[in-house]
Structures are given as structure tokens and as C-alpha cells.
N, C-alpha and C positions, 0 to 999 in steps of 0.2 A: 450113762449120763442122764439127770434129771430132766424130762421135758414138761415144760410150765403153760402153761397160758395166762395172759393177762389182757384187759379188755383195752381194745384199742384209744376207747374213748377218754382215758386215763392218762393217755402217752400227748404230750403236748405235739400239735401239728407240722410245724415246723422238723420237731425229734421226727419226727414218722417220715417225715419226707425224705427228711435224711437218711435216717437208715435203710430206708426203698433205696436211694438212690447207690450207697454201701455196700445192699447187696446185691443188685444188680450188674456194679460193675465187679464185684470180687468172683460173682458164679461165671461171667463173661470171660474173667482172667483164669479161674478157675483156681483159685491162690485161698487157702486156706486163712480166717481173718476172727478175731474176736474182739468183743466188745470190752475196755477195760476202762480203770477209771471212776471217779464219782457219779458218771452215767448209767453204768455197771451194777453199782451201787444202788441207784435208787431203784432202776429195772427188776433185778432182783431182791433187795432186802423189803425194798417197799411196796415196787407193784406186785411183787410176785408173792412174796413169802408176808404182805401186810403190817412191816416193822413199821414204824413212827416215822416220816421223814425227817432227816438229821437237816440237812441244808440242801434245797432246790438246786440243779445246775442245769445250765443248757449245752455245758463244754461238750464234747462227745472225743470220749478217745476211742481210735480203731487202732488196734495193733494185726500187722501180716506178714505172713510165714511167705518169704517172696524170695526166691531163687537167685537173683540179684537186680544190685539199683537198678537195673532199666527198667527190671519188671514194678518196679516201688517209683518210680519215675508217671509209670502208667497209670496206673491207677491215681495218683495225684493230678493228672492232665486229663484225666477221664472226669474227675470230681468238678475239675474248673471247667469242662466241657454241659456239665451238668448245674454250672452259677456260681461254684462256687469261687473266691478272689484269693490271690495267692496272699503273701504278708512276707514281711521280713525274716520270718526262722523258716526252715524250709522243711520241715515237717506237718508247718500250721497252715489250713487254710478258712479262712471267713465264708459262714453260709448268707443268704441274702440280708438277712436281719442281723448279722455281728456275728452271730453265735459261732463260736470256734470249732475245728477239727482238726484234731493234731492226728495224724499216721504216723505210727513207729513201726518200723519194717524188724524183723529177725527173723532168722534161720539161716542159709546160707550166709546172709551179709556179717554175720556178726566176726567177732575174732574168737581166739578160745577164752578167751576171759569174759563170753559175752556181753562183749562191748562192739557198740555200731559207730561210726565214724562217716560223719558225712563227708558226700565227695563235693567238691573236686580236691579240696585240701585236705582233707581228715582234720579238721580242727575242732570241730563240733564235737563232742563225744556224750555219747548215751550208753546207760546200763540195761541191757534185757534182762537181767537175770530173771528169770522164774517165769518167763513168758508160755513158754513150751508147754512148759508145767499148766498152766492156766486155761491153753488152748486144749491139750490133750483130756482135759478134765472139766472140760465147758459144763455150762448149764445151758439147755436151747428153750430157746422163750418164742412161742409164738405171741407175736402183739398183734396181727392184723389176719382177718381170715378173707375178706373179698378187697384186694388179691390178696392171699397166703403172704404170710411174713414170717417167715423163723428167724428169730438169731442165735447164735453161741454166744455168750455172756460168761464173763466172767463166773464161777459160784463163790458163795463165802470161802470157802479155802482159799481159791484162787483169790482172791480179793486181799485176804489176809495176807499170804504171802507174797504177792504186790505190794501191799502197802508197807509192810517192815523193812521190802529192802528200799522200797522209793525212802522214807526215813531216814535212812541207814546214811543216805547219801544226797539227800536234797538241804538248799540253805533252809536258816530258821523258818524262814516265812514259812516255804512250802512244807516244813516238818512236821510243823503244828497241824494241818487238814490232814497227813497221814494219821500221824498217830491217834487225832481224834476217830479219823474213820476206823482204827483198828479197837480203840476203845467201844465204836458202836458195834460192830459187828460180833465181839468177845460177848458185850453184852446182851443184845440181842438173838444169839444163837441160838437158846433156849424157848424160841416163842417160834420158829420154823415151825410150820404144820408138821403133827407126828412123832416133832421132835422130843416132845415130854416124853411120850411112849418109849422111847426110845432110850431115851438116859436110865429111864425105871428099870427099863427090861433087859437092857445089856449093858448098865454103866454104874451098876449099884455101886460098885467100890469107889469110883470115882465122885459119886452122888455123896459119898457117905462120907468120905475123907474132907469135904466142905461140908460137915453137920446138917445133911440134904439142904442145903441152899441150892436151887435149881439153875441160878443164873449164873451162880461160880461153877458148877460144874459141867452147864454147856460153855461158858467162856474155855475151858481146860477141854472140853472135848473140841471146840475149834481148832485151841493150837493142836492137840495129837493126828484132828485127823486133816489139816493142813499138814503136817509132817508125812503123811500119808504119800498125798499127790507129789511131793516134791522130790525130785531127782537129787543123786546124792552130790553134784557138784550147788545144786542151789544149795542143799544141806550145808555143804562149806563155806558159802557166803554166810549163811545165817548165822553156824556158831562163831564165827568170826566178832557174832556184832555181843555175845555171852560173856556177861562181867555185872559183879555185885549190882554195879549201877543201873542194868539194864529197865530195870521197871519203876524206878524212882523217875529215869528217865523220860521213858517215854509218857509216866503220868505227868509228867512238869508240862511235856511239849504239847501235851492235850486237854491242856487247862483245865484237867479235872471233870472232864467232857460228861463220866458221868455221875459227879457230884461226890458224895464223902466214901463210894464204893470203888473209885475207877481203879485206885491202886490195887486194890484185891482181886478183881476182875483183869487186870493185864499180870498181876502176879500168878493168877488161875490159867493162862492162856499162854503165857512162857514155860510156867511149868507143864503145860501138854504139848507144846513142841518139843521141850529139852529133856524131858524130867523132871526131877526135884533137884532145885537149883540153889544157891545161897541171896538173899538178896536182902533189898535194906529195907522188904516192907515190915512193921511193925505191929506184931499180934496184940 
């Protein structure tokens, strides 16, 4: 797994304090946790790997591998022990300034269709899919050296396959910030430090099969080696979501995020998760 550094002074303060405070109680619990989300996102595409930032966010999502709700109980009460204010949904909490933290617990808790179901009703329902997948296949970011900070971070993979299923199953509003963030990261994969090296040196066919366009063909090396990290029941979620429309699709929901290329860049990036697929983009 990639380990990164990025300069603390980069990381908005507030974020830092947070995340001190994230790992502190997760190494206490001793509960396995990764950073996921548009936080994720910026930590890695942008601080880390130097992409363009797409949209600022202060949200922080933590997701944790937690034995069951009592132990995901804990670390919630541990956070408000630390300032932060509960809210109305009961994974969300407010840090002193508004800024949100949503904890999504999986592992134990989930069912087999990884779905979590909040108690005491189970009425609430959430999808983990691909979570496992994300944690086992971290990127660790140190942001702070006095005192030491590491985190596990989502990587591009992980990210990706995050975002397609959150897609897959979130209303419009929320669909369109998926798919656009799948749009960036397809596109941006190609500017990964090393990453050109990379494509030249072991990916000529795939380089070549996009008339060396470099951007289409790390968008396609994303989705293949996101297929990589992902377990074969995430696999079955995914091709579940494979039909003509899939890329018409998800260009519509991403307003064209990036401009008169996106459809060929999320066609680049379906086709290295699935294959070569049928689809309605237009040569």
C-alpha cells in the first residue's frame, strides 16, 4: 500500500484536528477505520498526488471495521467526548464550526448483502458495498510529523469504486457529486506521479488502443485496476449496474464535468472495469 506525505500546512486546521482526534480514538479502540468520501478525495488526488481541486469540502467521512454497534456506539461518544454535537441522523456528528462527520461502521454489523441497518429499528438502511475492498487496499498519508499523523485514505481505486456504487443507489441530487467525482479521478489518473511511466512501460496496448491519448488510457487503466482491488461479490454489485446506457449515463449525471471529453473518459474507464462493452458513446 502506497505511503504518501503531504505538508501539514496544506490541510485546513480544523481538518487536522479532526483527524487527530479520529485517530486517536480508533488506535484506543483498536478498530480498523479509513478515510472515505470527498475528504478522501481531496487528501489524496489533490494534496497528495497534486490533481486540480475539483470542489473544497470540510465533510469528513470515516468509515470502521467495528465488531458490533456497541463498539460503533463508542467511538461516536468518544467523538462527542472530544466536542463534537450529535444531529438528527445517527451516524452524523457536527464538529465545533458545523463541519460534519458522518461514521459508517461495516464488518461484522453488516447483513450479507452488505447492508447496515441502524438500531434500534433497522429502519435506516445503508449500503457498504466495496468498503472492505477500500480499507484493505488503503493509501496511508502522513499529514502531520510533530506529533506523527498517518492515515489510511481511501486510493483512487478505492475511490472509484466507492463512488460507482454510491451512484448506483443515491437520489439525483446526491448522484450527480458521485459521478462527477468519478469523472475526475478517470480523468486525472494519468497525472499520478510515475504514472506516465507507467502507462508507456506496461500499458502500451492499452495506450495504443486510444491512438496514445494518455488521459484515456489512464482513465481505462483506473477502471482495470479498480477491478483489481475489488472482491468478487463487490464484482456482482457492479455488473449489475452494465447496460448500453451505462456511460450516457453517468455522463448526463456529471454535467459533462469534464467538458466535450467526459464521455470518452467514463467510456475509457467502464471499459477497464468490464471490458469492451456496447455502449451509446458516439465515435
Amino acid at each position: 500500500m502506497p505511503r504518501l506525505k503531504i505538508e501539514s500546512k496544506n490541510i485546513d486546521p480544523i481538518q487536522l484536528d479532526t483527524y487527530g482526534a479520529i485517530k486517536r480514538i480508533a488506535v484506543d479502540q483498536d478498530v480498523p477505520f479509513i478515510i472515505v468520501g470527498a475528504s478522501a478525495r481531496d487528501l489524496v488526488m489533490h494534496h497528495a498526488y497534486g490533481a486540480p481541486i475539483q470542489r473544497a469540502t470540510m465533510d469528513i467521512d470515516l468509515a470502521v471495521q467495528v465488531p458490533d454497534w456497541a463498539d460503533f456506539e463508542r467511538i461516536r461518544d468518544n467523538l462527542i467526548r472530544e466536542g463534537y454535537t450529535k444531529t438528527d441522523l445517527p451516524h452524523r456528528l457536527h464538529g465545533t464550526y458545523g463541519a460534519p462527520i458522518d461514521i459508517l461502521p461495516f464488518g461484522a454489523v453488516e447483513s450479507d448483502d452488505s447492508t447496515i441497518k441502524w438500531p434500534p429499528s433497522g429502519d435506516v438502511q445503508m449500503s457498504v458495498v466495496g468498503f472492505q475492498d477500500a480499507l484493505d487496499n488503503a493509501d496511508w498519508l502522513t499529514i502531520a510529523t510533530e506529533p506523527a499523523l498517518e492515515l489510511p485514505v481511501a486510493s483512487p481505486q478505492g475511490l472509484a469504486l466507492l463512488k460507482l456504487v454510491a451512484w448506483s443507489e443515491r437520489d439525483a441530487q446526491t448522484r450527480r457529486k458521485d459521478a462527477a467525482d468519478i469523472a475526475y479521478l478517470a480523468s486525472n489518473y494519468e497525472n499520478i506521479p510515475g504514472q506516465m511511466g507507467r502507462i508507456f512501460d506496461q500499458h502500451e496496448s492499452i495506450l495504443e488502443a486510444h491512438g496514445w491519448d494518455t488521459r484515456l488510457a489512464g482513465a481505462q487503466l483506473l477502471g482495470k485496476e479498480t477491478t483489481q482491488i475489488a472482491c468478487e461479490s463487490t464484482m456482482i454489485v457492479l455488473r449489475r449496474l452494465l447496460n448500453p446506457d451505462l456511460v450516457a449515463n453517468l455522463t448526463r449525471d456529471s454535467g459533462n464535468a469534464c467538458g466535450d471529453a467526459t464521455e470518452e473518459i467514463l467510456s475509457a474507464f467502464i471499459g477497464g472495469l468490464f471490458g469492451p462493452v456496447v455502449t451509446n458513446v458516439q465515435n
